[in-house]
N, C-alpha and C positions, 0 to 999 in steps of 0.2 A: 504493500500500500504506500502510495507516495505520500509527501510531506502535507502536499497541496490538498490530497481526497482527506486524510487524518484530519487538517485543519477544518475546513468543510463539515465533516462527518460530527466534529463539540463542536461547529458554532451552533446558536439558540435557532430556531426558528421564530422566526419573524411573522408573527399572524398580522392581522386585520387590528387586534384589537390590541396587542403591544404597542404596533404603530400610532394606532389612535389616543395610548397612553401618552406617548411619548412627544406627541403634537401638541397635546391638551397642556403638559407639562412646560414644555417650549413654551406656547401661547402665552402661559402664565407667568412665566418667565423676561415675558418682553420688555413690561412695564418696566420694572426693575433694573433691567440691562440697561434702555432708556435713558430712566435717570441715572444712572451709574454713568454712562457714556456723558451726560450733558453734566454733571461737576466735574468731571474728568479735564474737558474742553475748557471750564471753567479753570481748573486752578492752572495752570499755567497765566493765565490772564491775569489772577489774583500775582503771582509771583512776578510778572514783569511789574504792574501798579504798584505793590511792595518795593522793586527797583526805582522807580522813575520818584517816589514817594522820598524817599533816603537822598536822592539826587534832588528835588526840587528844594527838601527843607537845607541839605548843605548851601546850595545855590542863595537862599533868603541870610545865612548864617554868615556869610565872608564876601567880598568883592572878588571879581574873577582876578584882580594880578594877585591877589592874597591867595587864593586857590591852589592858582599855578606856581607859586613861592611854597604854596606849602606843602604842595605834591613835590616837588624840588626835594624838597627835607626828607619828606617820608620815603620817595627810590632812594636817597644815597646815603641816609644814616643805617648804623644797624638796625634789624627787627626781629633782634632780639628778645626775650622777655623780659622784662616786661617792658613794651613800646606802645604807652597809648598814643594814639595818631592823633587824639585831639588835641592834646600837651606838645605834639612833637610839631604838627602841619597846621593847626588847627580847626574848629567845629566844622567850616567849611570844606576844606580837603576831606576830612576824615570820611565826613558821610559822602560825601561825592563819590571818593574814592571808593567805600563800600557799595553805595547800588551802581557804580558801573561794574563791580567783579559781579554784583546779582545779575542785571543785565545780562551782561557778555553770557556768564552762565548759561540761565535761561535761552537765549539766541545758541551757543550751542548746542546745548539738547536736544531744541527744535528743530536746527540743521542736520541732527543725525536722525531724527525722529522717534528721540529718547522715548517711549510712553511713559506716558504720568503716571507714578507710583508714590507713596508715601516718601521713599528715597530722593525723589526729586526735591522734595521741598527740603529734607535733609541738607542734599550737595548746595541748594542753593544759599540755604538760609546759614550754612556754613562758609561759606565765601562771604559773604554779607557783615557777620559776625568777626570774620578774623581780619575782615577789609578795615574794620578799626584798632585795629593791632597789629600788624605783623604782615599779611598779605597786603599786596600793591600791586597795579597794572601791570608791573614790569616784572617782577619777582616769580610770579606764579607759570608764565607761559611755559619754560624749558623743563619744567618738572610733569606739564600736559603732555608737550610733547616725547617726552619719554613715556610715558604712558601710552601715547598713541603708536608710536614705535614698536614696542613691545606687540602689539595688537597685530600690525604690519607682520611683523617677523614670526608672528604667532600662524600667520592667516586667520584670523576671526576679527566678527567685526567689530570694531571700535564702540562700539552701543554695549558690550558686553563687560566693557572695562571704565565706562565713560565716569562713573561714580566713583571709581578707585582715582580717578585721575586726576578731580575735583577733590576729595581728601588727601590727597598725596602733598597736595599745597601746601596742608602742614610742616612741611620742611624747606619753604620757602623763604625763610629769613639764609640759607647757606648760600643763595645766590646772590644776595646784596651783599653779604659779608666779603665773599671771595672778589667780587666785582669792585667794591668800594671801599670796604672796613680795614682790607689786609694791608693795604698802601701799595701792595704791589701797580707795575708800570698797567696803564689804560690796556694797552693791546693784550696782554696777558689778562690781568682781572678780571676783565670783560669774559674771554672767550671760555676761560676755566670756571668762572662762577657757572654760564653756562652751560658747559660738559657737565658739571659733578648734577646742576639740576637733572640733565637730561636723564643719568646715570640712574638718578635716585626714581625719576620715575618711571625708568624703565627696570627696575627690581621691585619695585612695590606691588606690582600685582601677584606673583608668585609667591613671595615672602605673605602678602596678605589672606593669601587663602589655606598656605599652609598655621599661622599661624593663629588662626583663628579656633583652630582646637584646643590652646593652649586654654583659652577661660572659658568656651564650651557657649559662648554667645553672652557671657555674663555680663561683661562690657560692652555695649554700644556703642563706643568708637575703636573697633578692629583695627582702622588705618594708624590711629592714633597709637593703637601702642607699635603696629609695627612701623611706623615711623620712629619713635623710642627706641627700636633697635637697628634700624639703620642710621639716625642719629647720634648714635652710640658710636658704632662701628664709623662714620665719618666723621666726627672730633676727634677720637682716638688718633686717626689716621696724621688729621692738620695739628694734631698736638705733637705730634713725634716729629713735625716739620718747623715745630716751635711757635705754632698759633699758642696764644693765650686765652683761654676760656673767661667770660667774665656774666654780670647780667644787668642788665637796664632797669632802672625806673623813672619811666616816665609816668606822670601817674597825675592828671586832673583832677580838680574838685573844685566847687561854687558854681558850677550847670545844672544841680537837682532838677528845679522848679523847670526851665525850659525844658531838659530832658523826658522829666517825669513827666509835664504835658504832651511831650513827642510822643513818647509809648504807652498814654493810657489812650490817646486817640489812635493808635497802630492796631493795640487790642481789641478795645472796640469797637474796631473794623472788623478786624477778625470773628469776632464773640457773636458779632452782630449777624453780620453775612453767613455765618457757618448755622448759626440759629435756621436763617430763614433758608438757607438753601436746601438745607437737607429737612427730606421728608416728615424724619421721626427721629427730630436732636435730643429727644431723654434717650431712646429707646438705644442709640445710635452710641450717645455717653455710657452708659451702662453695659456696652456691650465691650468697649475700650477696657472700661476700668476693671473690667473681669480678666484680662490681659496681662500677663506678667512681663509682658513687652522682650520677652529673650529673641535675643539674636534680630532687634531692631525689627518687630512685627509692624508688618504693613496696617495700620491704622485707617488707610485709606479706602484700602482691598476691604476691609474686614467690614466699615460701615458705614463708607461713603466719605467724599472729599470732604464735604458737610459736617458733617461731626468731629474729621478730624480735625477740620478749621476750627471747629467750635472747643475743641479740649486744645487749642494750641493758643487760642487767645485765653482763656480759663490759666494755661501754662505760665503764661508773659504776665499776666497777674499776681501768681503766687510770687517768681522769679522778683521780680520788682518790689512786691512787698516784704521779700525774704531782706533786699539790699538796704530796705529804707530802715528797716524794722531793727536790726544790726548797727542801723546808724552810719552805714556805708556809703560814698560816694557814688552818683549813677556819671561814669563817664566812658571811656570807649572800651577797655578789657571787660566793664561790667554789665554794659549793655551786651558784650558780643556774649558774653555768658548766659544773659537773659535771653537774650534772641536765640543761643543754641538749645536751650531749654521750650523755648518757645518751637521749632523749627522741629524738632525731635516730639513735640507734639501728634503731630502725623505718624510717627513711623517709632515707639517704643514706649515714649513717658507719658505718665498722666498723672496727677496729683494723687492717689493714691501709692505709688510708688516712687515717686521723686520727694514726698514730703519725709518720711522717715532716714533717706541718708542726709538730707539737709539736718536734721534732726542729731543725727550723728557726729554730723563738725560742730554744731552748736553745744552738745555735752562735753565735745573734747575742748574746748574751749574753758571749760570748767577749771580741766585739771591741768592743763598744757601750757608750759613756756609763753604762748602766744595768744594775744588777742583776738575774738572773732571778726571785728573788720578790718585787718591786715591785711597789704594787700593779695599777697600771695592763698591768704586762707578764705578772702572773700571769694576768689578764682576756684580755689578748692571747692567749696560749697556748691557751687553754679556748675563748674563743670564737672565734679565727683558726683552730680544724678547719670555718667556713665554707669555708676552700678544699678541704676532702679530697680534690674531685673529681679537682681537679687531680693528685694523686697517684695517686687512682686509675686515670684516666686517661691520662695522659703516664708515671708510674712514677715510685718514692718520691725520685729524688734531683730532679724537680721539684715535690714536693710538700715539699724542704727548701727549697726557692728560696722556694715560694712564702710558708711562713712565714716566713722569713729577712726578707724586703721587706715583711710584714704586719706584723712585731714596730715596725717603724718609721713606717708611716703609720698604725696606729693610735693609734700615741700623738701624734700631730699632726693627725686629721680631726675632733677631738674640737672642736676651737678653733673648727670652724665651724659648729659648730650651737649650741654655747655647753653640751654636756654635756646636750642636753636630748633625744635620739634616744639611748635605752637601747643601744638594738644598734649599739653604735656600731664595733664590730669588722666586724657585716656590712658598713657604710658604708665601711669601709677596704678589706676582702675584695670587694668588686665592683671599685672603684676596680681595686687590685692583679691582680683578673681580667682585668678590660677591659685593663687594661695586659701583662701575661704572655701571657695565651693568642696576643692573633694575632702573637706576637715567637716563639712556641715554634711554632705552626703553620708562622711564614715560614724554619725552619733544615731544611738539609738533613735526610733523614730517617734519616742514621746519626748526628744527635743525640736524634734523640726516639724512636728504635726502633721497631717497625713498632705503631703502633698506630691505632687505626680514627679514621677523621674525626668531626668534632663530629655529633652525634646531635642532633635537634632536635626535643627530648624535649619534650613541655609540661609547662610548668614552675607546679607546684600555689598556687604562694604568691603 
């Protein structure tokens, strides 16, 4: 008997009345696909308006020679940590500078013909976030391009890797450095800053898929820690050539009041439109928050752009209030903090699980050397909801552990890359994952309560 008749001989038969199931079922299914397809269409719209928004308010903040004076500062000093851009370029550049990297973004995507995924608003609203610290027009390209390259010599297409290429930017401050920082001659700085970017983003995709077993999706910024370890591995290298490692503060305060009205009308945008766009915004909330958001669950997939918009302006609210409440300045590292928090709304965090590791730098703060609106531990806070899964998952009083022990190796994994891996909290939250989870898998399970074994979810980044 051939393969062909065998095949044939178990498949079902197909009656009259399967088919008619199966129509009726389709049918019913239309509506829904519908609207799924028409927020879909939508949020990319939202994310360009979110771009041109960042760019109109810089535009009202500075005169254009001050702009362009302050774009000046921000490509040729370091961008290092910590470099707020608005201290460095000022209000004006800084946000410009952020929604054109949103912009550009989004206009890539579209040109590959990304589909809209929870991811999407991730990559974007992460360019947007580090556009006031650290990423710049100029810094970011040679590290895409390595990415893209990679894709080329892989044969697949570029759409497969486009997200890793957009997180890979995190290690964009080694291109201004090399180009501008080392003093080396123009013709050399130039062309080596850009090799080593190219370098870096033509190894990040390998390195990011193998390495993402290490915390089992616990962290949702994967790039972020593998960037920590190719940052690693590239300081190391410029130290033994007699680079000097060191780190920046640049660091704004006295913009609350202006700032705080920028982002409570950004939210509200959000909060508002996610409300109305989607069908059924409790039904929609409630199905998030039952989510332990591992390995960056699509939020969007799960229950429409709508709702995820709606727990992402919900996100930028807590975030905001966590800064003000702490007594914290809101300026460019703290907003991109807020905005990553916000942006990761879509695609992992929700306030049931991002509030108990915020929870966690706040108790360590109790007992710890350091104050909670420092600024290195306000950056903890905001970006240590890498670990939310964990709370989501295990339940909120491991997801205090898990901030509790992130408040402290973040502000220590910085030393080894030399401040030059922006997401340097992901670097710490994998670390902290890999270490926590299989200690919390191996306890009896009347400490971790009945909760479901690790899911091995594929993880986008």
């Amino acid at each position: 008997m051939t393969r062909l008749s065998r095949d044939c001989q178990a498949a079902p038969t197909i009656t009259s009345e399967n088919r008619n199931q199966t129509t009726d079922k389709y049918e019913a299914m239309k509506p829904l696909r519908s609207a799924r397809t028409r927020e879909n269409q939508f949020g990319y719209a939202v994310l360009a308006f979110t771009s041109l928004l960042f760019i109109l308010f810089g535009l009202t903040q500075s005169k254009p020679e001050a702009i362009l004076a302050g774009f000046s500062r921000i490509i040729q000093s370091t961008n290092i940590l910590i470099t707020d851009y608005v201290a460095l370029g000022g209000i004006g550049a800084a946000f410009v500078n952020a929604g054109l990297l949103m912009l550009l973004s989004v206009l890539l995507l579209l040109s590959h013909r990304a589909p809209f995924r929870g991811i999407t608003v991730v990559g974007v609203f992460l360019m947007g976030s580090f556009g006031l610290f650290g990423k710049n027009i100029y810094n970011v390209w040679p590290l895409m391009f390595g990415t893209w390259l990679y894709a080329r010599l892989k044969r697949e297409p570029f759409t497969e890797h486009i997200y890793t290429a957009l997180f890979a930017t995190s290690l964009a401050p080694i291109v201004t450095e090399c180009a501008f920082v080392l003093h080396l001659p123009e013709q050399i700085g130039v062309p080596l800053g850009i090799l080593i970017g190219m370098c870096v983003g033509l190894v990040a995709p390998p390195l990011a898929a193998h390495l993402k077993q290490v915390h089992k999706g616990f962290s949702l910024y994967n790039v972020g820690f593998t960037a920590g370890i190719i940052g690693t591995v590239v300081v190391s290298i410029l130290k033994s050539y007699g680079y000097k490692t060191g780190f920046n503060m640049f660091w704004s305060d006295g913009n609350d009041a202006l700032f705080g009205v920028f982002l409570l009308l950004l939210f509200s945008f959000f909060t508002l439109t996610g409300y109305f766009l989607s069908p059924h915004p409790i039904l929609g909330l409630r199905k998030i928050f039952r989510e332990s958001g591992q390995s960056c669950k699509d939020f969007s997939e799960l229950a429409g752009f709508g709702a995820a918009l709606l727990n992402m302006g919900i996100n930028g609210f807590v975030a905001t209030g966590y800064v003000l409440l702490v007594t914290g300045p809101l300026n460019g590292p703290t907003i991109g903090g807020i905005l990553t928090i916000a942006g990761f709304g879509a695609c992992g965090k929700h306030t049931r699980n991002v509030v108990p590791v915020m929870l966690g730098v706040v108790l360590g703060s109790l007992t710890k050397v350091w104050n909670i609106n420092d600024p290195a531990v306000l950056l903890a806070a905001l970006f240590g909801t890498s670990l939310a899964p964990v709370a989501g998952h295990y339940g909120w009083a491991w997801g205090v552990v898990a901030g509790f022990l992130n408040s402290s190796v973040a502000l220590s994994s910085g030393v080894m890359h030399g401040g030059m891996n922006l997401y340097n909290t992901g670097f710490s939250a994998g670390i902290v994952a890999a270490f926590l989870v299989p200690l919390i898998e191996a306890l009896p399970k009347r400490f971790i309560g009945n909760v479901p074994k690790i899911r091995p979810h594929p993880d986008r980044q």
